[in-house]
C-alpha positions in Angstrom: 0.0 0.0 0.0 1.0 3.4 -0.9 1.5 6.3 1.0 -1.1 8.0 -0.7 -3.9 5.3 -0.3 -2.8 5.1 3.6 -3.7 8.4 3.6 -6.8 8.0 1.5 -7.7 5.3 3.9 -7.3 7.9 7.0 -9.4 11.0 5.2 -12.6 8.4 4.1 -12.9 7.3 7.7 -12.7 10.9 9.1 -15.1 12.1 6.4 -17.9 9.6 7.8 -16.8 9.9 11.7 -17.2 13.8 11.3 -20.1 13.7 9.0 -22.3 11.5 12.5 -25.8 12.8 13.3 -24.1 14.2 16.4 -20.9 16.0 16.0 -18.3 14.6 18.3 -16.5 16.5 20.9 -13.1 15.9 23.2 -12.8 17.0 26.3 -8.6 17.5 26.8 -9.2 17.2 30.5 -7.4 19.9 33.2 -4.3 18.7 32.8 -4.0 18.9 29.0 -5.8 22.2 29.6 -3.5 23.1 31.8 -0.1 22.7 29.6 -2.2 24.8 26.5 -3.2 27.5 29.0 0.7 27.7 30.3 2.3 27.6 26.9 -0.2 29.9 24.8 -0.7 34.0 25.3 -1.4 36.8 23.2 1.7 36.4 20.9 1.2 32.5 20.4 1.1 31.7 16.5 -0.7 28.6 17.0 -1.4 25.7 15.2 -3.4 22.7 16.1 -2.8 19.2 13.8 -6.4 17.1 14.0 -8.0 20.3 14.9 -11.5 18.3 14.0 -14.5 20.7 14.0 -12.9 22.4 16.8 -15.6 22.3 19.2 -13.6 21.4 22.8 -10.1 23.5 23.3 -9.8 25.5 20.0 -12.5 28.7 20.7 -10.5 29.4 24.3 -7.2 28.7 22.4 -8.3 31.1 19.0 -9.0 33.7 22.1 -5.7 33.7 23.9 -3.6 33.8 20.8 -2.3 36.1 18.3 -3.3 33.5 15.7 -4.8 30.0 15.4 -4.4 27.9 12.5 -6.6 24.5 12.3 -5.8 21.6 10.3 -7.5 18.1 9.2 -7.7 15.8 6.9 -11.8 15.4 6.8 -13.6 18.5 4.6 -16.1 18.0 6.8 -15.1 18.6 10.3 -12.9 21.5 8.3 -16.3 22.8 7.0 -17.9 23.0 10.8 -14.5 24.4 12.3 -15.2 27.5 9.7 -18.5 27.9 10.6 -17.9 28.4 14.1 -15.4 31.1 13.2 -12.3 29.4 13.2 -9.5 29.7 10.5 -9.2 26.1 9.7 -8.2 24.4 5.9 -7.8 20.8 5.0 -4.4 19.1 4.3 -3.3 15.6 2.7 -1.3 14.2 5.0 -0.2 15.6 8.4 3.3 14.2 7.5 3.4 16.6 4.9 2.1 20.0 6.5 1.7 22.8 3.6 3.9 25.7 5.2 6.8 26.8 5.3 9.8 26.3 8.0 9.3 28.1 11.9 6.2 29.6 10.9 4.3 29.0 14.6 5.0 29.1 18.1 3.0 26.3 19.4 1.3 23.4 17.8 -1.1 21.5 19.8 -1.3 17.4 18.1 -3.8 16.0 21.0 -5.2 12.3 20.1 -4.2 12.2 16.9 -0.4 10.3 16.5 -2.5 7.2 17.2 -4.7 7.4 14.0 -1.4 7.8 11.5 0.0 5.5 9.9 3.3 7.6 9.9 3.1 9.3 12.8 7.4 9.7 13.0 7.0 11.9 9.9 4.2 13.7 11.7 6.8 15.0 14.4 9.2 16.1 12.1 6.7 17.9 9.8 5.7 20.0 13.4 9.0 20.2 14.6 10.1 21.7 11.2 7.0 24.0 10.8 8.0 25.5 14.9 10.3 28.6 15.9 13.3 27.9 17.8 11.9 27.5 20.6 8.6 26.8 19.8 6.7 24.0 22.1 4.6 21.1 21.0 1.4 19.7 23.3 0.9 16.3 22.3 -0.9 13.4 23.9 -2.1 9.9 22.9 -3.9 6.9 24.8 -1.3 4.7 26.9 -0.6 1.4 25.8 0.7 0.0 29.0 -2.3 1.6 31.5 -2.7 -1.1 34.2 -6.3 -1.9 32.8 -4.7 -2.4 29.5 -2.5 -4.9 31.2 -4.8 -7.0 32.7 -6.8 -7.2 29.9 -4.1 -8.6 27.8 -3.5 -11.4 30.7 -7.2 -11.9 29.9 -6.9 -12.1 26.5 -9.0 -9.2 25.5 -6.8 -6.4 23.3 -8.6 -2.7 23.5 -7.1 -0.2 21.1 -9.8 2.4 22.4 -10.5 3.6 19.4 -14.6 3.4 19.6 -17.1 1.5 20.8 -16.2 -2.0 18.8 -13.1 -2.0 19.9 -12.8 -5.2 22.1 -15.5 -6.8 19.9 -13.6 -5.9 16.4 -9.9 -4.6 17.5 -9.1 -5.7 13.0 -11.0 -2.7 12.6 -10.4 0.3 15.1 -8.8 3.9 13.9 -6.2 3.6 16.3 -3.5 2.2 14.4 -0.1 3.1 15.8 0.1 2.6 20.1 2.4 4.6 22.4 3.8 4.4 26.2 5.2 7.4 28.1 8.8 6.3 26.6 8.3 5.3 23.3 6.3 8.6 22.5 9.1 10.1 24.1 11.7 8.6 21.8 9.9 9.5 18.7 9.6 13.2 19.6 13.8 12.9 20.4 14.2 11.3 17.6 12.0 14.0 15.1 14.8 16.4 16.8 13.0 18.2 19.9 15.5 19.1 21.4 13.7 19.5 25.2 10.8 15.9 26.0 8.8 15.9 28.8 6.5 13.0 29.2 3.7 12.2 31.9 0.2 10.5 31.9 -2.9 11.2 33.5 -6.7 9.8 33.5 -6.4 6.9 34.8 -8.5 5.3 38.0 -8.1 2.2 40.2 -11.6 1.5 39.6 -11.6 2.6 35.7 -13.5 0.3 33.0 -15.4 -1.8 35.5 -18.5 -0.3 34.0 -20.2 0.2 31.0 -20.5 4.1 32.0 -18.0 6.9 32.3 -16.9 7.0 36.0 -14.7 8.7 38.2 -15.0 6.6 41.0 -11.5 5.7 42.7 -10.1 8.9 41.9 -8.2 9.6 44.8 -4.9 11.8 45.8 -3.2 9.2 46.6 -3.5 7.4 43.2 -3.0 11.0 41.6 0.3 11.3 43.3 1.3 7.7 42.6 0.4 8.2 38.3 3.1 11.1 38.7 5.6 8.5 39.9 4.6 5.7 38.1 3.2 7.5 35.0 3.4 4.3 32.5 1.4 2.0 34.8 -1.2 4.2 36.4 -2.1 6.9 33.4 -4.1 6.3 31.2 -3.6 9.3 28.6 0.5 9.7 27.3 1.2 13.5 27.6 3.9 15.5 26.1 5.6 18.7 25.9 8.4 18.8 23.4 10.4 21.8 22.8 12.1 23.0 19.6 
């Protein structure tokens, strides 16, 4: 398979997941909101890489920076991210990123690296496209969360891409997995020259219903996900600096 059909393969699922009766929406959580609040302000060229129809972090983000520029593959969720007044345009490929060399400040890649099928080329394209300088916010789910585990000593693989994805894992968008140090090592090794990696989300109680839940949250499990980030978080987080 070429490169172009992967990517042909990417866009046509995107077009019909953004093109659902109800438009989907992520939440990036307060500690993904967090890291965009510290590293954007009013002279922040932004741009965001799977920017969707920009319905969760990308209003506050367009309001706190000097500029915001949205990317996707589907028309779609492109179409929707315009409408809501957002300067947004479709690319190809986000291994192949259609500007020119340090153009922005920040670029913001949350839940997306899973879905490529060349997400190495991905990096570089964002580390090429930053200032000297520049950051990247990056996150993706974590392979190795504890429930993860378990359920592989079960004999049950999740890649947690939608709601079929313990029933047909062939099948699910999420296509290329990541731990707190092998994301890591990509964004070293697409030249960052700064990586810091944690996780976050995860609960000693997680997945034991059908329903999102909280329960067995604690501080003490908080404080040991900091330590132990690979185990105990569920969501890989990044910060990579140019």
């Amino acid at each position: 398979m070429t490169v172009d059909q992967d990517a042909n393969q990417v866009r046509d699922y995107y077009e019909r997941y953004w093109s659902a009766d109800v438009t989907p929406h992520y939440d990036p959580g307060e500690v993904l909101g967090g890291l965009l609040e510290l590293s954007i302000d009013s002279s922040s060229r932004v741009l965001d890489i799977g920017c969707g129809a920009g319905q969760s972090y990308a209003q506050s983000v367009n309001s706190d920076a000097a500029s915001y520029k949205g990317v996707d593959v589907s028309e779609h969720a492109v179409g929707l991210a315009r409408a809501s007044g957002l300067d947004a345009e479709v690319i190809e490929d986000a291994a192949a990123l259609p500007f020119g060399d340090s153009r922005f400040d920040v670029a913001i890649c949350i839940e997306v690296v899973e879905h490529l099928f060349s997400p190495h080329r991905a990096a570089a394209e964002i580390h090429r496209v930053l200032n000297p300088g520049g950051r990247l916010i990056i996150s993706a789910p974590n392979v190795a969360y504890w429930r993860l585990r378990l359920n592989m000593v079960r004999g049950i693989w999740n890649p947690l891409g939608d709601a079929l994805a313990i029933e047909q894992p062939w099948r699910d968008p999420h296509i290329r997995f990541f731990t707190p140090a092998t994301l890591g090592r990509m964004l070293e090794q697409a030249g960052f020259a700064r990586v810091e990696v944690g996780a976050h989300g995860g609960c000693f109680l997680d997945h034991l219903t059908t329903r999102p839940t909280n329960f067995g949250v604690s501080r003490a499990y908080r404080a040991a996900e900091a330590r132990y980030p690979s185990l105990l978080g569920m969501t890989v987080h990044a910060v990579a600096t140019k």
